[in-house]
C-alpha positions, -999 to +999 in steps of 0.1 A: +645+302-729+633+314-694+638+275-681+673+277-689+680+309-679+665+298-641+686+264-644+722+283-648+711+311-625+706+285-599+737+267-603+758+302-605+745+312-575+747+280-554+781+262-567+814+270-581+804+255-613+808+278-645+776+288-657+775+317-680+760+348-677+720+349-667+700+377-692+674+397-677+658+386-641+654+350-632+637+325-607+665+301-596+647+291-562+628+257-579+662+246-591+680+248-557+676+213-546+683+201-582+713+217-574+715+198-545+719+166-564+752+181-576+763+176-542+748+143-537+766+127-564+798+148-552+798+133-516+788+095-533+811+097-559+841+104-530+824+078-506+822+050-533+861+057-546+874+056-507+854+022-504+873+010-537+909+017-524+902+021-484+896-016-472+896-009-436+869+016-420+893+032-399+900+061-427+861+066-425+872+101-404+895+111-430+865+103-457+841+122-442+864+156-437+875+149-474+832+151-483+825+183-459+856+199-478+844+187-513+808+207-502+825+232-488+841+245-521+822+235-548+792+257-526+825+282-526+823+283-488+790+302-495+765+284-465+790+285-445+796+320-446+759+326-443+758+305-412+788+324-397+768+358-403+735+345-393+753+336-354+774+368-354+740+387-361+715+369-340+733+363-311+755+399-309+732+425-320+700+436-297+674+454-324+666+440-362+685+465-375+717+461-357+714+424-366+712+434-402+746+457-401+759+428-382+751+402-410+764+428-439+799+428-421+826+409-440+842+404-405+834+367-386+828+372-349+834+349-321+798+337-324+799+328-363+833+307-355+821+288-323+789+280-349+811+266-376+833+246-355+806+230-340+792+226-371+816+209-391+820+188-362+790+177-365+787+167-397+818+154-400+813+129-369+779+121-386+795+111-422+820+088-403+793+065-392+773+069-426+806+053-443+815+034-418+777+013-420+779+015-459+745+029-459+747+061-480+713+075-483+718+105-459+749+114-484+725+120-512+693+132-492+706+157-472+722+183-497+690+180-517+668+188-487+692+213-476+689+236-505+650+227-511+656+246-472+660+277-491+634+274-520+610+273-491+626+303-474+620+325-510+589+316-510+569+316-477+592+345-458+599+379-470+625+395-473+641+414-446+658+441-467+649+460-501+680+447-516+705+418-508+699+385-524+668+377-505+650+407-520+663+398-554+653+363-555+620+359-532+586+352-550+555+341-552+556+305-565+537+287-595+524+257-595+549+244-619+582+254-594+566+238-566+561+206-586+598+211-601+613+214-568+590+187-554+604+159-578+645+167-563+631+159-531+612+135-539+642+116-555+653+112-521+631+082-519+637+065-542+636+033-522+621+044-489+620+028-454+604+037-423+634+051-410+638+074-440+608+085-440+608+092-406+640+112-412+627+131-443+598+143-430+612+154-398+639+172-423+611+186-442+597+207-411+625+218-399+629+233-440+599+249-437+610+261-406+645+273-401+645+301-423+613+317-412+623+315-373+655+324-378+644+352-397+622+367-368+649+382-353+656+405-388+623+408-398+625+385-424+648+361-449+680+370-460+706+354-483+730+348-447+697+331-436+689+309-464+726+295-462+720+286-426+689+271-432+710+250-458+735+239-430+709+234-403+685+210-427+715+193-435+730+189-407+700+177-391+698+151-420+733+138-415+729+138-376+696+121-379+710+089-404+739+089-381+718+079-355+692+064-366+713+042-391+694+053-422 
């Protein structure tokens, strides 16, 4: 069944999680943010056991570096790796196709690490203050609109090489994906507030957006792209609750 075959292709490309072999060509890119919701329930799940045994809310640093960790693996480091690339490429190499030899290098530059530090930091401050006002949605919305990040990259961008994962993967959507993807995001509000929804739709433009501009500089998306666009809509998401107290 083609519906299956998309679901595990998905979740073998995005997490950690055995999945079984995919037969013949698949379109993964509807399932991302369903995906997503892997690491939603991940980051609760970790945020509702530290609230069971951690009375006081001055561990609330030590639970949030324990939740960027849990994503960090069960994505097998793989958006972070693609962020590291994507600042190694845009910011060291001068013509598209430098950038590209630049992104295809196993090697992390000085660029990529300064990214990820910040990063992490980041989201780590961010998750802090999410536990710390026991108002989780931000744990739960922002994976989901992080991956939906890279549905929209497949699927409005093209691809920047002729092979690589963002060749592989990008098509033309049908009605039906959008409308699969569209219900993962549109979990996220569940019970909605003006401050969510001021968040989420804020998130939602900077989906459409991240992967397309930072694309420009390559000519298009790649898969090092996508995974940044993950960590930027994400981060933003996190940052943004943070804040705002969502």
């Amino acid at each position: 069944m083609q519906v299956w075959e998309d679901v595990k292709g998905a979740v073998g490309l995005l997490t950690l999680l055995p999945s079984g072999r995919s037969h013949g060509p698949t379109r993964p890119a509807a399932w991302f943010p369903w995906v997503g919701w892997v690491f939603a329930v991940s980051g609760l799940a970790v945020a509702s056991a530290a609230s069971i045994f951690i009375e006081s809310d001055r561990a609330s640093l030590l639970v949030a570096v324990l939740i960027v960790c849990v994503w960090a693996f069960l994505s097998r480091l793989l958006h972070w790796d693609g962020l590291a690339d994507t600042a190694d490429a845009l910011w060291g190499g001068h013509t598209p196709q430098r950038r590209l030899e630049i992104m295809r290098d196993p090697r992390s530059g000085a660029f990529g690490i300064i990214v990820i530090v910040l990063m992490a930091l980041l989201q780590v401050t961010s998750i802090a203050i999410i536990f710390a006002s026991r108002d989780w949605w931000a744990l739960g919305a922002a994976p989901v609109i992080g991956r939906f990040s890279a549905s929209l990259g497949l699927w409005s961008a093209r691809p920047a090489r002729e092979d690589g994962l963002g060749a592989s993967l990008s098509t033309v959507p049908h009605a039906s994906e959008i409308m699969i993807a569209a219900l993962a995001v549109g979990a996220t509000l569940v019970v909605p507030c003006p401050c969510r929804l001021m968040i989420f739709c804020g998130a939602m433009v900077v989906a459409f957006a991240a992967p397309r501009l930072l694309g420009r500089k390559v000519g298009g998306v790649t898969g090092d792209i996508l995974g940044a666009s993950v960590m930027i809509v994400e981060t933003v998401v996190l940052v943004a609750a943070a804040l705002m107290g969502a």
